[in-house]
C-alpha positions in Angstrom: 0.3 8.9 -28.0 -3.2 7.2 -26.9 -2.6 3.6 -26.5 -5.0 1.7 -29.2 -7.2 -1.0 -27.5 -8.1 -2.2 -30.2 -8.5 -6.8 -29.9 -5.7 -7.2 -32.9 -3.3 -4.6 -31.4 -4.0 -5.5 -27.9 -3.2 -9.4 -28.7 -0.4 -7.9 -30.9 1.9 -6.3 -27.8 0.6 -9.4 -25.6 3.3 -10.6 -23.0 2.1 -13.9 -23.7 -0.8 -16.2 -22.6 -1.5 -15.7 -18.5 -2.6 -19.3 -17.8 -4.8 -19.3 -14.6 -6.5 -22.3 -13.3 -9.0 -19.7 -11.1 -10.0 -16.3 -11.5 -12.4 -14.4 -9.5 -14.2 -12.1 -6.9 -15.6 -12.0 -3.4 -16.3 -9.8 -0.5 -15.5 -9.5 2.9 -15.9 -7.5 6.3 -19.9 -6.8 5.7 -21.3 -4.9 8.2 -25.4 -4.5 8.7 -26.8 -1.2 9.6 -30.3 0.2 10.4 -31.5 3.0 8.1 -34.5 4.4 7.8 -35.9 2.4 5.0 -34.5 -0.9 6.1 -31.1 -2.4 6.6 -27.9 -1.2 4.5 -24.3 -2.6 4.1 -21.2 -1.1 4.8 -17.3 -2.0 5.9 -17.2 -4.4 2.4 -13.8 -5.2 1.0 -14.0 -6.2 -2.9 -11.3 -9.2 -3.5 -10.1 -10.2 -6.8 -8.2 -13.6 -6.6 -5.8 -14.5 -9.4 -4.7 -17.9 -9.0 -1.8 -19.6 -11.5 -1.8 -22.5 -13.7 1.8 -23.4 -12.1 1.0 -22.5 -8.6 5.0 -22.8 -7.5 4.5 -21.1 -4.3 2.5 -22.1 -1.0 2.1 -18.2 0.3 -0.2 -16.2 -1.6 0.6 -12.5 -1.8 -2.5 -9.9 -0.6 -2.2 -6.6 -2.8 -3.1 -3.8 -0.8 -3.8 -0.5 -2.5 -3.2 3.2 -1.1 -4.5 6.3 -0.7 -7.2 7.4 -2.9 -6.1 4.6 -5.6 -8.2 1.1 -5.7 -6.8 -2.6 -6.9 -6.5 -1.9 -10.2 -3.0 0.5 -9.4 -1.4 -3.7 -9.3 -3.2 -4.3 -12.4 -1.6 -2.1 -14.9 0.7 0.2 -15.3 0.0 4.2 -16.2 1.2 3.2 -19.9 -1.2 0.6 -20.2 1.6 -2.6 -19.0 0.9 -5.3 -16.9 0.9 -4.3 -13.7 2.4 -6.6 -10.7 -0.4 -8.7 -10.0 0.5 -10.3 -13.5 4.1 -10.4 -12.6 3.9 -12.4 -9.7 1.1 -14.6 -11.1 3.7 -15.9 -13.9 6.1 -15.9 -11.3 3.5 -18.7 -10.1 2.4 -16.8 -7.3 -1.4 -17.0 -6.2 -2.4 -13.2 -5.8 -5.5 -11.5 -4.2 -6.0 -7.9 -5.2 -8.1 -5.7 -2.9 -10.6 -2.6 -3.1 -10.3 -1.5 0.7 -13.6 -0.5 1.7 -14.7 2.6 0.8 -12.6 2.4 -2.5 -12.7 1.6 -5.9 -15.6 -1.6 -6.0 -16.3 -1.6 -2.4 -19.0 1.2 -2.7 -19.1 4.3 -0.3 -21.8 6.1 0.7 -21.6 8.8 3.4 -24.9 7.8 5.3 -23.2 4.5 6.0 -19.6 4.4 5.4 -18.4 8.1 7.1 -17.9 11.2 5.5 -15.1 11.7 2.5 -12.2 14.1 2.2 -11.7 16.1 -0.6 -11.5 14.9 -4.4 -8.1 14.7 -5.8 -7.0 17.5 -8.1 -4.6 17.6 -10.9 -2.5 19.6 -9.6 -1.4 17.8 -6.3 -1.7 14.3 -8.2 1.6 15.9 -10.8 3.7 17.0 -7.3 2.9 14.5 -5.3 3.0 11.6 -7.9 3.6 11.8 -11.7 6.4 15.0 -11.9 7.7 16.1 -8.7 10.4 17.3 -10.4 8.9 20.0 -12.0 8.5 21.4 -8.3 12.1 20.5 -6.9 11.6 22.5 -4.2 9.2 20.5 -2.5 12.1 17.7 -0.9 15.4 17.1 -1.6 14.9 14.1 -4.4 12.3 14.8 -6.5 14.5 16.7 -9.1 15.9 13.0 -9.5 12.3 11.8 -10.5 12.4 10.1 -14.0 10.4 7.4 -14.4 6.5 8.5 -15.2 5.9 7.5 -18.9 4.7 10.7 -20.6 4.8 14.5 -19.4 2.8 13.5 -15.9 0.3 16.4 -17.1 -3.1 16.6 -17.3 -4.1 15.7 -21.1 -1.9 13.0 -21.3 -3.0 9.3 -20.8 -0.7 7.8 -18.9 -1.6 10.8 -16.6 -5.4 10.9 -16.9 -5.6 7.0 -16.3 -4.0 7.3 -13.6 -6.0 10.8 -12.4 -9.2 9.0 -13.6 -9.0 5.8 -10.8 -8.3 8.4 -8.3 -10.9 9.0 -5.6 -11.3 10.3 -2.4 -9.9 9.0 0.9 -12.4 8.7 4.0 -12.8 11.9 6.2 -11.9 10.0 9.3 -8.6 7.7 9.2 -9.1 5.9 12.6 -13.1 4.8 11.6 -11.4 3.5 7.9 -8.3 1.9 9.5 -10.7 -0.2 11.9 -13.1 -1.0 8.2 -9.7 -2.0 6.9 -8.7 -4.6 9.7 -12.1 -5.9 9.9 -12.0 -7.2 6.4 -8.7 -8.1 6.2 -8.6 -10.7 8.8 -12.0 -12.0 7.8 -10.0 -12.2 4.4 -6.9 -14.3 6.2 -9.3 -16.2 7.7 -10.9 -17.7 4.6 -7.2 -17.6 2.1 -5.3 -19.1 5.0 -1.6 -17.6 5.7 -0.4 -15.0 3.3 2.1 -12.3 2.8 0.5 -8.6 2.5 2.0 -6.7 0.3 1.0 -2.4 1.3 1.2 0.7 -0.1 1.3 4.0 1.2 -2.4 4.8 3.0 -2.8 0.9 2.5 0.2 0.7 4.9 -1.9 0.8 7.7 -4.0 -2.3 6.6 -1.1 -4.5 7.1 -0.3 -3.4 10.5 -3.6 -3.7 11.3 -4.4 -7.5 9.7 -1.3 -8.6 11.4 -2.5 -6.9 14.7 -5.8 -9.2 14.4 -4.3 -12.4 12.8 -0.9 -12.1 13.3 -0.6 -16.0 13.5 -1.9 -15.8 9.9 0.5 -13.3 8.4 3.8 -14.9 6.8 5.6 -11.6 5.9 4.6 -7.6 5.4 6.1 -6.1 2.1 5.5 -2.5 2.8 5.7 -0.2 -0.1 6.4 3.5 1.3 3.5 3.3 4.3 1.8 6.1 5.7 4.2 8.1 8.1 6.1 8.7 9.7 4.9 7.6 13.3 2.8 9.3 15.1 2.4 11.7 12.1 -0.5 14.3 11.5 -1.9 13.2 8.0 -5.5 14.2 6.3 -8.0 12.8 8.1 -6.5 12.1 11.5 -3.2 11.5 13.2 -1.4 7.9 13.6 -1.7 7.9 17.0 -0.6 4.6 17.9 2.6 5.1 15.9 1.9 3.5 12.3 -1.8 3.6 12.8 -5.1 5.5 13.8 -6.8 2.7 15.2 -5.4 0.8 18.4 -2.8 -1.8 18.4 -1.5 -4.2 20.9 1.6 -3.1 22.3 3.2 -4.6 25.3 3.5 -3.3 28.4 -0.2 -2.7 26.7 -1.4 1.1 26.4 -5.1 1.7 26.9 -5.0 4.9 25.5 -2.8 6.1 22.8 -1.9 8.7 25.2 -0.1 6.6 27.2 3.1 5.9 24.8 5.6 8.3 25.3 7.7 9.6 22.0 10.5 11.5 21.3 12.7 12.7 18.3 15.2 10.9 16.4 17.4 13.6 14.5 17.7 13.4 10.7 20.1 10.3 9.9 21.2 11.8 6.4 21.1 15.2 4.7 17.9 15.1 2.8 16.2 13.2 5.8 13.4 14.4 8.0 13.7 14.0 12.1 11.0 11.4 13.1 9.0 10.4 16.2 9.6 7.0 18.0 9.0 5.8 21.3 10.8 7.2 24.6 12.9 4.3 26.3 11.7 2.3 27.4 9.8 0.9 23.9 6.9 -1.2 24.3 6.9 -4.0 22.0 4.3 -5.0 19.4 4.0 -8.1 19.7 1.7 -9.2 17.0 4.4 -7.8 14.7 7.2 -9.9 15.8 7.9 -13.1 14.7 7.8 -12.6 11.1 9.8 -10.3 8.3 8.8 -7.3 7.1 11.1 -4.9 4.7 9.7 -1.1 4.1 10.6 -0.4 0.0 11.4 3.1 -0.7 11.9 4.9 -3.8 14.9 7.2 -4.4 12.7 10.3 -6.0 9.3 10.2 -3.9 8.9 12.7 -1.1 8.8 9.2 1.3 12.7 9.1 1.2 12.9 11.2 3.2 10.7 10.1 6.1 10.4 6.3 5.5 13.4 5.5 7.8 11.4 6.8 10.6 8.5 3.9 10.2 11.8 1.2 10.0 12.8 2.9 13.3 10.1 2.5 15.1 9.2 -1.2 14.0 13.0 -2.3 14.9 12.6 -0.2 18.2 9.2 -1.9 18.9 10.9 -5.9 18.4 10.3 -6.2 14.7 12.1 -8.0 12.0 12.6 -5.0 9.8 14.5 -4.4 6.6 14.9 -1.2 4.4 14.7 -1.6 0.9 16.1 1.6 -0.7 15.5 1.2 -4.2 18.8 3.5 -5.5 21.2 1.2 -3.2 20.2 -1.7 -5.6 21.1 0.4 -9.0 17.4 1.0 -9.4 17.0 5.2 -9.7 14.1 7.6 -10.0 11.5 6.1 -9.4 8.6 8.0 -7.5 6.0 6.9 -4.9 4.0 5.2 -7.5 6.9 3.0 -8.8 4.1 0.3 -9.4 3.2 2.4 -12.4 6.1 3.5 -13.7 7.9 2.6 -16.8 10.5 0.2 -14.6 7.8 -1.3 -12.1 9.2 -5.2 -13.0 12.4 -4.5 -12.0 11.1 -3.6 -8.7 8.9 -6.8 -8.7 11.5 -8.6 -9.4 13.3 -6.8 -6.8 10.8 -7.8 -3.6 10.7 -11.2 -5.2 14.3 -11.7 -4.5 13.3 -10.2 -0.8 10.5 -13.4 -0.8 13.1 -15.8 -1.5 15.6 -14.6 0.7 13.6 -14.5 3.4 11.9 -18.0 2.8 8.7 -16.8 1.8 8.2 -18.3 -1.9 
């Protein structure tokens, strides 16, 4: 059934008044370059800043979006909800919601930003996201996926909001992961400390802010990040482990040649083998020294590889925890549990994770 948006019904199924004391928008990361008829932007990183009435909590939280998604996937859920950025605003959480460049607001355009994969098509967007378990031979869990609102099909608008926010990801990972780090510590450097809270393709971001700034990053809530290390994925390979573009790593590596890997078996039936680092490690150092939990959801194909990314981090001198959503009674939930019918209880899930780990 469509959702009406009409004012009376939408003020009718309100979850009550969202009383801000700032609400907003800026930009950062701007880069100039020459073009033939004069200069041109490109690099920009759109930021939406919701800050609450009852600001209870010193750390903001920076929402990072994946993939070929934009801000707006912590803005709403498929069915038309609230989407996390209100949760943790009444929560009294200050929240900034970003458009990585390239994505959503922060305009692309080839001549100046890089070439762009392939457009998303239905049909990948319905395995890969809204019913994997009409394909249950794709991983182990996805049979157990039940928590899309609607039939996840094309036609039906839960499904086509979601399909119609979808865009294409950049044709060359390491060139956006560098875009990505740019912006994001000019970003740290104007909000002051923060936690970053990633998902998937976004996942990178965080590495890479805390890479730059990592005296300026108070925790890393990663939602299923890219991976697992050292991975082949569209548009390049993370060859520095959890990310295209270089990171610090002590002894340091000049070339992402340099760091050995090898193969962890498969921890658990269902489980994929993953790449870490040959012993001895090198550290990253820039990602020490503060928490950082990886969430994974019990029906998305990332359950089966996520454990790979906590690997490498502990093995590389991280604080690292691994939040797997079905240990904590919360069950099929996909890789866009932000979306889905249940997305509060997950909220309310890392929140707990915030407190516990003194970052609210």
């Amino acid at each position: 059934m469509t959702r009406s948006y009409r004012p009376a019904d939408l003020h009718a199924g309100s979850a009550g008044a969202l009383h801000l004391a700032a609400q907003g928008y800026f930009w950062t990361g701007l880069q100039t370059v020459d073009l033939p008829g004069g200069k041109a932007l490109r690099g920009q990183m759109y930021v939406e800043y919701w800050i609450p009435a009852d600001l209870r909590h010193p750390l903001p939280i920076v929402m990072i979006h994946g993939g070929g998604g934009q801000g707006l996937d912590y803005l709403g859920t498929a069915e038309g909800g609230e989407g996390w950025a209100h949760w943790f605003v009444r929560q009294g959480y200050a929240v900034y919601v970003v458009d990585r460049p390239g994505h959503g607001r922060a305009p692309h355009h080839p001549a100046v930003q890089g070439e762009m994969g392939p457009p998303p098509v239905a049909g990948s967007i319905e395995r890969l996201f809204t019913r994997p378990e009409a394909f249950p031979d794709q991983y182990a869990t996805a049979a157990l996926h039940d928590k899309w609102p609607g039939s996840g099909q094309l036609g039906d608008p839960a499904f086509d909001a979601f399909f119609a926010g979808a865009g294409p990801m950049g044709a060359d990972m390491e060139q956006s992961h560098r875009d990505c780090q740019t912006a994001g510590a000019a970003l740290l450097d104007l909000i002051g400390p923060a936690v970053l809270l990633t998902h998937s393709a976004g996942g990178p971001t965080g590495w890479l802010i805390a890479d730059a700034r990592p005296g300026l990053v108070a925790g890393i809530v990663a939602v299923e990040p890219l991976g697992p290390p050292f991975a082949e994925r569209a548009g390049g390979r993370l060859a520095w482990g959890i990310t295209a573009a270089p990171m610090t790593y002590n002894p340091p590596a000049a070339r992402a040649e340099e760091i050995a890997t090898e193969e962890r078996p498969a921890p658990f039936d269902g489980a994929v083998a993953c790449r870490v680092q040959a012993d001895p490690a090198r550290r990253l150092p820039n990602l020490c020294g503060f928490p950082i939990v990886v969430v994974t959801a019990e029906a998305s194909w990332m359950s089966a590889d996520n454990h790979g990314t906590v690997d490498f981090l502990a093995q590389a001198g991280a604080e690292v925890a691994h939040l797997r959503l079905e240990q904590h009674g919360i069950h099929g939930n996909g890789h866009a549990m932000m979306l889905e019918r249940n997305s509060r209880e997950i909220a309310a899930l890392i929140e707990g994770w915030l407190r516990g780990n003194g970052l609210s």
